[in-house]
Structures are given as C-alpha cells and as structure tokens.
N, C-alpha and C positions, 0 to 999 in steps of 0.2 A: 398533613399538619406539621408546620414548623416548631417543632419546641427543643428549643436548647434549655439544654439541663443549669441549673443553679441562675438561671434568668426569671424574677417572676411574672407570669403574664396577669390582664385580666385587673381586678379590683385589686389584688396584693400587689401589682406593679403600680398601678395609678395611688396605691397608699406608700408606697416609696418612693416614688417621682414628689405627692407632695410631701412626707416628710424632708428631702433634700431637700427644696425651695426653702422650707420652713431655716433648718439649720442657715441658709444664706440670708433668712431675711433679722433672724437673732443671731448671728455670728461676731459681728462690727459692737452692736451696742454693749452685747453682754462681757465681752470682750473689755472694752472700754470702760464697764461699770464695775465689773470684776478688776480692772486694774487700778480704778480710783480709790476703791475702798479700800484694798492694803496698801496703797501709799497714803491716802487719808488715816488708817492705821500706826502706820509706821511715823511718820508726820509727827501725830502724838506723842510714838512711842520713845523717838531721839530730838522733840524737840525743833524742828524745821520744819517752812514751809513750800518744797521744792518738790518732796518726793510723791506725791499728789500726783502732780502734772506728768512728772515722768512714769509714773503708774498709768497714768490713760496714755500715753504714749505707745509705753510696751504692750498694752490691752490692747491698741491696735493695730498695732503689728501682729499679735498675737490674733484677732478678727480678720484682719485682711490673708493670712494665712488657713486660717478654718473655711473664708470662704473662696480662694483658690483651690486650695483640695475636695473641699463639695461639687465647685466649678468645673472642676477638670476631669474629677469621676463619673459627674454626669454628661458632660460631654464625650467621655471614652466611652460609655455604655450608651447612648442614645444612635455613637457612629457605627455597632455591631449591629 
C-alpha cells in the first residue's frame, strides 16, 4: 500500500480537493465584494466617489491571487 505520510487519502482527501475548488470558485467575487465595501466606506468617509471602484480593483487582484495560489497547490499536489 502506497501511503505517504501528511497526504490525505480516501474521503478526507476528496473533502479537501473540494474545499480547494470551493476557495477558487468564492476567491474573485468575494474578493471584489470585500474590496467595494471599504472603498464604498471610505467614499462616505472622505467625501469622494472614486475609491469604490479602486476597492474592486484591488479586490481583484487581491481574488486573482487567492485563486493562483489555490491553483498552483493543487496542481503541485495532484503532480506527486
């Protein structure tokens, strides 16, 4: 029997294979949603209406980053 240690096999591995999809499929929006709200915050708080947009901006950068590093651990661990 092949078992590498700190690999989980079995129903604990197929619940962490879909937890990671999960994280890729809420990465982008939440990301995006969490960056609007404190520039929609902030917006109020100095009076402007620019920092909004630049809050979903940075939320997605901030998304597309969460879901390359999701992307690329499960690709590292899928290739062992």
């Amino acid at each position: 029997m092949d078992s590498t240690p700190g690999k989980p096999k079995g129903t604990l591995g197929d619940l962490v294979k879909a937890e990671s999809m999960i994280q890729l499929a809420i990465g982008l929006p939440a990301g995006c949603l969490i960056g609007w709200l404190v520039g929609h915050w902030l917006d109020g708080k100095f009076h402007q209406n620019w920092i909004g947009v630049v809050g979903i901006l940075l939320g997605a950068v901030g998304g597309f980053i969460q879901i390359f590093t999701v992307a690329s651990r499960y690709m590292k661990s899928s290739d062992e």
